[in-house]
C-alpha positions in Angstrom: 0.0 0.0 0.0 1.6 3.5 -0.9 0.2 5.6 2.0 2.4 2.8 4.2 5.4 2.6 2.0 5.5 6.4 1.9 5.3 6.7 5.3 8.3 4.0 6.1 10.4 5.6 3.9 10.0 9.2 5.7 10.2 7.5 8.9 13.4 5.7 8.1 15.1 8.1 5.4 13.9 11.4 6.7 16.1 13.9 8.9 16.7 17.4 10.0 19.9 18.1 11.6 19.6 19.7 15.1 16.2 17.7 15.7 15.2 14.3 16.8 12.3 12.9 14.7 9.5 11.4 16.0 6.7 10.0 13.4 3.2 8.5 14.1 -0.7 8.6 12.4 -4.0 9.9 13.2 -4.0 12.6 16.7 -1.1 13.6 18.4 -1.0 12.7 22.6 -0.7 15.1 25.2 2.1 12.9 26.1 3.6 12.7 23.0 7.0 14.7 22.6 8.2 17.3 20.2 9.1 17.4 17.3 6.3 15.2 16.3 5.1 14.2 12.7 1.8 12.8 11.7 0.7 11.1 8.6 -2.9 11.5 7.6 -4.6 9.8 4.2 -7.2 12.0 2.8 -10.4 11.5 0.7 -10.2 13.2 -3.0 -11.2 15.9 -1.5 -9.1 16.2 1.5 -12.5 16.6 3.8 -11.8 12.9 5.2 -8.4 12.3 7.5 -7.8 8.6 8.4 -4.6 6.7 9.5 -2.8 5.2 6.3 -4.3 1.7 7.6 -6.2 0.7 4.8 -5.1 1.1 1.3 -8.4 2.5 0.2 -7.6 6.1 0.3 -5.4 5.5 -2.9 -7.2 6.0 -5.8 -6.1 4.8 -9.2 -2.3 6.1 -8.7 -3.0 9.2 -6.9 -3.0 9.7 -3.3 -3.7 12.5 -1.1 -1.9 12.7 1.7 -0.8 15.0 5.1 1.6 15.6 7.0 1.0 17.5 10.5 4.2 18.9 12.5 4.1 19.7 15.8 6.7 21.8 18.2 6.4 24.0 20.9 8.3 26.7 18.7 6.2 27.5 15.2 9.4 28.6 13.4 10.8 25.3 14.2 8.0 23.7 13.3 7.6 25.6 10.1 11.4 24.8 9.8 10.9 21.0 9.4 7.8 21.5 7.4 9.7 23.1 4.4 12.4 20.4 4.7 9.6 17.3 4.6 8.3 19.2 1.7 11.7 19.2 -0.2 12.3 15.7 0.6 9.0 14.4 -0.5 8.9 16.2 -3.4 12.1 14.3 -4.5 11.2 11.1 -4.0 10.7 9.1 -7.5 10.6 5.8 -6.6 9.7 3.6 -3.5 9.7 -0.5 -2.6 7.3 -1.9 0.0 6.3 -5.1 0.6 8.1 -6.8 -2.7 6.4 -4.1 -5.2 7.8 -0.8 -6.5 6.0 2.5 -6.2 6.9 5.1 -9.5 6.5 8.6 -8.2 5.6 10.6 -10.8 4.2 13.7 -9.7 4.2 15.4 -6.6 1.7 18.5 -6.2 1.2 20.8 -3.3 -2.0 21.3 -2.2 -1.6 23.6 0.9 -0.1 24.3 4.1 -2.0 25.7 7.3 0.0 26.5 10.7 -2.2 26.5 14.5 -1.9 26.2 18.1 -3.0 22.6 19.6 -4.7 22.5 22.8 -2.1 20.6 24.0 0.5 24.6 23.4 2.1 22.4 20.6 2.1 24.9 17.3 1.6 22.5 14.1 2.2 23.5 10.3 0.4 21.2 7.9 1.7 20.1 4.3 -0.6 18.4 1.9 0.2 16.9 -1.2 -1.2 14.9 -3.8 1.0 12.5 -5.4 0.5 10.3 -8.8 2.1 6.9 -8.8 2.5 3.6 -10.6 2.8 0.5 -9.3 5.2 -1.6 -10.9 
């Protein structure tokens, strides 16, 4: 599934010096620490978050996806958000599970910041990516 392969490969090939990473999907804990990124699959039309769980949020090739960082600092957390956007955006090919994902093209859709009820600032990045499965 690509949402899951994606989301290893971030997890696992993903830095930013000066920070420890911490990755996860669906709602961020109070007890959870900073920094902290969360991986959301989207409907179409990006009205319906779920946890990359189920592979049925991928849509003939295309997949909508977002990413939510929190810190306590917002420039920090902006920080790491332009960074994950680099990085995904250069990402043209990914193996999960025995089966090779062809990135193709990689679209930004938008980027929202906010304070968390937990004092945590967040930036969001969504994309929508167009693959092949090979």
């Amino acid at each position: 599934m690509f949402e899951q392969a994606i989301y290893d490969y971030i997890k696992n090939n993903f830095t930013v010096s000066g920070f420890t990473l911490k990755f996860g999907f669906g709602d961020i804990g109070e007890d959870n620490q900073y920094p902290y990124i969360i991986q959301n699959s989207l409907d179409a039309d990006g009205s319906r978050p779920d946890v990359c769980a189920d592979n049925q949020f991928t849509k003939g090739g295309i997949a909508s996806l977002q990413w939510t960082i929190y810190h306590k600092n917002i420039s920090n957390a902006f920080y790491i958000k332009r960074q994950l956007d680099k990085f995904i955006s250069a990402i043209k090919k990914l193996t999960f599970d025995g089966k090779d994902y062809i990135v193709y093209l990689t679209t930004h859709d938008n980027s929202t910041a906010g304070v968390w009820a937990n004092g945590l600032n967040s930036e969001i990045l969504s994309k929508t990516l167009t693959y092949e499965v090979q």
